[in-house]
N, C-alpha and C positions, 0 to 999 in steps of 0.2 A: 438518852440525850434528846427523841425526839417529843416527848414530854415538855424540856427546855423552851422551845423552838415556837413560835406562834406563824399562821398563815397557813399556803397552800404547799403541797409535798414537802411537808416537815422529814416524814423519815428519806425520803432522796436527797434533798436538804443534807440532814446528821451523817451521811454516808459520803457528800461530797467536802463538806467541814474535818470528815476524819482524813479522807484521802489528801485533802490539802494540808494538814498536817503533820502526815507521816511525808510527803514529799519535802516538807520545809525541814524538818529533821533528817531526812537522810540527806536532802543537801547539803544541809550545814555540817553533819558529820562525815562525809565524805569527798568534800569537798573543802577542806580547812584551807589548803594551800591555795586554791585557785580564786576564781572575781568573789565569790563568797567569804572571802576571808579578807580581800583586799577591799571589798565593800562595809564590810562587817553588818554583826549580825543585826543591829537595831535596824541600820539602811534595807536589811534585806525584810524586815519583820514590817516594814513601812511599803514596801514594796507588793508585800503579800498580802496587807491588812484591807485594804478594798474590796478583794474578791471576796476575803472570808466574811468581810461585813455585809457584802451582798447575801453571802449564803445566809446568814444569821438573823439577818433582817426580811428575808424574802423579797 
């Protein structure tokens, strides 16, 4: 992934993009019944998509 990645600490970068990822998935899978489900997933993917864009963008 840190191939993908342009700018300064690409691979710390690729390492906090995965970690933000596997947190949005176990949210959303463990979390079905509670504000994550009453939110739903697009709202919560809109919620998350700024930081990742930070990480991906540098």
């Amino acid at each position: 992934m840190t191939t993908l990645l342009t700018g300064r600490e690409r691979a710390l970068r690729a390492e906090l993009i995965v970690g933000q990822l596997l947190g949005l998935g176990a949210t959303l899978s463990l979390h079905r019944s509670g504000a994550t489900r009453r939110a739903g997933a697009e709202h919560v993917a809109d919620l998350y998509a700024p930081a990742l864009q930070r990480l991906v963008t540098g």
